[in-house]
N, C-alpha and C positions, 0 to 999 in steps of 0.2 A: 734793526733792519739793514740790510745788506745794499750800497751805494755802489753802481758801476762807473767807472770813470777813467776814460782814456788817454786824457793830455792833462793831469791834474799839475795844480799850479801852484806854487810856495806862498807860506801867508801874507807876502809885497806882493804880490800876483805876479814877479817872475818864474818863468818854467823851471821846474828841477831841471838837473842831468838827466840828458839820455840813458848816459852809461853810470855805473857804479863801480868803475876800475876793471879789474880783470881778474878771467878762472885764474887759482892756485895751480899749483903743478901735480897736488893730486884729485883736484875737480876735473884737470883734463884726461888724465890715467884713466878715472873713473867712472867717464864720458866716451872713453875709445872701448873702453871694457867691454861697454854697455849696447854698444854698436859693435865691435868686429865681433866677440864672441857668437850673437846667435848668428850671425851674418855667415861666420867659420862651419857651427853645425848648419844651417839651411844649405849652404854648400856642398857638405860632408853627404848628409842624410839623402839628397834626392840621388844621386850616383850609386851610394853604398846600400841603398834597405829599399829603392822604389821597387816597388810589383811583390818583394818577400819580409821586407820588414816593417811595414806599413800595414796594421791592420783597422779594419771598422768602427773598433775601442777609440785608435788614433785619431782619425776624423774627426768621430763624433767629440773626442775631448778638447779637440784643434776647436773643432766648432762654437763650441761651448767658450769656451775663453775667447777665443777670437770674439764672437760676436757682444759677450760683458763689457769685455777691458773697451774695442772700438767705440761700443755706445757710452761708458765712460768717461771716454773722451770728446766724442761729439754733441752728448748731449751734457755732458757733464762741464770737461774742462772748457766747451768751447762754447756753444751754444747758453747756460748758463752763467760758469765763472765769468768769463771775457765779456758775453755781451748782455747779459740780464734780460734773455728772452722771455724768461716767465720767473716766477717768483716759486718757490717751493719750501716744505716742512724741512724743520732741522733735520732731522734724521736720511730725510730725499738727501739731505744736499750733500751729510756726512756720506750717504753709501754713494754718491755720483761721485765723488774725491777720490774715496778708496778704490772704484772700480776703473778709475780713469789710471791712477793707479798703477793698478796689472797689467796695466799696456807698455811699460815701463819707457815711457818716454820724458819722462823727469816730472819734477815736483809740482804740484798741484799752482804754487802760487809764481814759480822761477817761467812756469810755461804758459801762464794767465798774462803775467810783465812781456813776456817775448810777444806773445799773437797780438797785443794791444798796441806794441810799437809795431808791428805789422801794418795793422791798420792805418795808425796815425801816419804813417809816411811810405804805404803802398805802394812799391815801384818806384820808391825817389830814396833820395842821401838819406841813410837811416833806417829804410825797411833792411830788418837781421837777413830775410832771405828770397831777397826779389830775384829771378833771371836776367836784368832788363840792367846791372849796376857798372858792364862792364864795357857796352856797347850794343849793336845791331849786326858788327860780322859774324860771320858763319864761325871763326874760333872764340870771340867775345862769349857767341850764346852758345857755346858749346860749354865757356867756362862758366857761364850762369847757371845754366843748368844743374853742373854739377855742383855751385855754390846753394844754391836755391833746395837743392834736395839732399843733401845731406853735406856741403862743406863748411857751410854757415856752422854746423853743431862743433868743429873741431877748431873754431875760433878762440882768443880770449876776452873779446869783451862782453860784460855782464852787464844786463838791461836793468834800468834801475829799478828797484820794486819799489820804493817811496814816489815815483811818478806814476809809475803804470800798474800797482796793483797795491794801494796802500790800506786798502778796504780787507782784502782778505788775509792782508799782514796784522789787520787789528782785531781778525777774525780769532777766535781761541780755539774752535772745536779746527777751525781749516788750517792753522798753524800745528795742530799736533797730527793732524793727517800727514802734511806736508815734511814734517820731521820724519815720520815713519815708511818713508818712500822706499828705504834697504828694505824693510819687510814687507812692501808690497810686488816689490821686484823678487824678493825670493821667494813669496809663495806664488807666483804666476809661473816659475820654471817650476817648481816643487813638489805643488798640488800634481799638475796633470803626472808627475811619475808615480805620486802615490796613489791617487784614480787608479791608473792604469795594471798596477801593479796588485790591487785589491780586486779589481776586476776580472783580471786574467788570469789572477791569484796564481803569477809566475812572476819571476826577475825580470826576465825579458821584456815583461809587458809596463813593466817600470822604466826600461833604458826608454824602449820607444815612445811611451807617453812622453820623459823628460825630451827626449830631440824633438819629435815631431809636435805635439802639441804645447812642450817650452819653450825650448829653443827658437825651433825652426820657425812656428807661430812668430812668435815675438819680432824674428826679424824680416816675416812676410809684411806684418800690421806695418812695421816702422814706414816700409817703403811705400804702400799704401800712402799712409799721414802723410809724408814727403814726398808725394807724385802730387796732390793737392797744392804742394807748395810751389813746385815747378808745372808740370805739367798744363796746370790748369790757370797756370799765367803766360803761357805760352802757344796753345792750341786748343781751340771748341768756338762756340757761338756767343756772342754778346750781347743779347737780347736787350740789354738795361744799360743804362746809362751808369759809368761808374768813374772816378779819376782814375783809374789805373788799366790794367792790362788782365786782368782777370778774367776768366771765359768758362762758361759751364762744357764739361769733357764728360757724354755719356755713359763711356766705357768704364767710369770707375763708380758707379754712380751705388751700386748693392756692396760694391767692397768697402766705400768710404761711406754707406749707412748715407748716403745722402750729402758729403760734402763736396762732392765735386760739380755740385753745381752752385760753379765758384762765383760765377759774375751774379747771378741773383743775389747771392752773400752780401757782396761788396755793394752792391747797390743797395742795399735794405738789410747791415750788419744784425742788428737787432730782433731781425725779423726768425719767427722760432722754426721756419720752415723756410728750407731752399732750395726745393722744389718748387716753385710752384705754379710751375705753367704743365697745361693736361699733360699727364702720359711722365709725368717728370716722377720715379719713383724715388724717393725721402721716408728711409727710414727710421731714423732718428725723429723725425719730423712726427709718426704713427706712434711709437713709444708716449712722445710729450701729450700726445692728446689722449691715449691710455692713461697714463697718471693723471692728465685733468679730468675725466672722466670719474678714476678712483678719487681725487678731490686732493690728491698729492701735492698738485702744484695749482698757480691759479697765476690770474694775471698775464695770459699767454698770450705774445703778441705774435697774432696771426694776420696775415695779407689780408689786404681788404682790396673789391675791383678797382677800388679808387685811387689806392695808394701804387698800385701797377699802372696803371695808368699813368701816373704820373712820371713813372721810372722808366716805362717804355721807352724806346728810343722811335724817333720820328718814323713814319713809312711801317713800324711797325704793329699787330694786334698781341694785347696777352690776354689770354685765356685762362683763368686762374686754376688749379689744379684743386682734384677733390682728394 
């Protein structure tokens, strides 16, 4: 049985390292690859094919992957791995790894160790990617920002997995996932050209699946994932009491499947649903109670009126969401 644990302690009961030294010089090659390349074609593509190389095939194949690889990760790498919201079958948990996966945001167990020191030191010395580490001026948080949403990834220090994710390090089936992350990175660009290309049973229809629904996709999702990381510690509502600076931002609410309602998170990490005040749409949140439903997972820890309550902040009511 699979143990989640955020600040794990050495067998004297002092705290491991933070860090575990730093990326190689080709983890960070490897790391720019993986960020500028689709970031070059979503660039490329909207300029060069919008209105005549963009067809319906595209969409629907962008859709398609967009909405796997997304829920991969938030119900998979993050709402699972990191916070052991519900319990789930071997085989649930193998395909939440692989489908988190295709979002190509790095390895299943490298990105479980990062979100957990996230946690443990939210908005202080230590969070990999808080906005709030360089100050309160107007160029401080201009630079957090851009630390907080994608500068932290082009850093070199390495979160240590013997502290913060030693559970899915001892895991066997989630370590060969995790090795296999090159081949889930290549068929999430790969698949949509060959889709597309069977489908339109032309070339063409191969280029534009690989840009628009590889490419271009890939490096829509990334910013998506990293506007939750800035954004929504920067600007929304704070309905719950939380130590840090977290705030739920409606605007991203159907693109991040439900993670940006960030300050509920952080006030109740555990909780399988982060929506959960009326009107708050979580869709990540609908999936997991689909698969408890098929009997997939169990153990889903779901809000309760009481445990809001408790999280509410003064002056205020929550209304727990259906």
């Amino acid at each position: 049985m699979t143990t989640f644990l955020t600040r794990p302690e050495s067998p004297r009961g002092a705290p491991k390292p933070v860090l575990s030294g730093q990326r190689s010089l080709a983890e960070l090659v490897t790391i720019r690859v993986f960020l500028i390349i689709p970031f070059a074609a979503l660039a490329a593509a909207v300029p060069l094919t919008w209105g005549w190389g963009m067809t319906w095939v595209d969409l629907m194949l962008a859709g398609v992957f967009y909405t796997v690889s997304t829920l991969g990760v938030t119900v998979g790498y993050h709402r699972y791995f990191t916070h052991g919201a519900f319990k789930a079958r071997r085989w649930v948990r193998a395909m939440l790894a692989v489908a988190g996966g295709l979002a190509a945001q790095g390895p299943v167990i490298g990105w479980v160790a990062d979100h957990r020191r996230h946690h443990a030191f939210s908005d202080r010395e230590g969070d990999p990617h808080s906005p709030w580490l360089f100050g309160t001026s107007p160029l401080a948080l201009a630079r957090g920002f851009w630390h907080a949403h994608m500068g932290w990834l082009f850093g070199r220090d390495k979160t240590n997995i013997d502290r913060f994710a030693p559970d899915l390090a001892a895991d066997r089936d989630i370590r060969l996932v995790d090795r296999l992350f090159p081949l889930w990175v290549t068929l999430t660009v790969l698949l949509p050209a060959v889709l597309g290309g069977v489908i339109t049973l032309s070339w063409w229809g191969a280029l534009t699946g690989f840009l628009w629904a590889g490419l271009a996709r890939v490096s829509f999702q990334h910013h998506v994932t990293w506007s939750v990381n800035s954004i929504c510690h920067m600007i929304g509502e704070r309905p719950f009491t939380s130590r840090d600076k977290s705030a739920n931002f409606w605007p991203l609410a159907i693109l991040s499947m439900g993670e940006s309602w960030h300050n509920s998170h952080h006030a109740d990490p555990t909780c399988a649903r982060h929506g959960v005040l009326r009107g708050q749409i979580d869709i990540s949140a609908r999936l997991i109670w689909l698969f408890e439903k098929l009997g997939w997972v169990w153990q889903v820890r779901w809000p309760t009126p009481q445990r809001l309550a408790r999280l509410t902040k003064p002056g205020r009511t929550a209304m727990a969401g259906r």
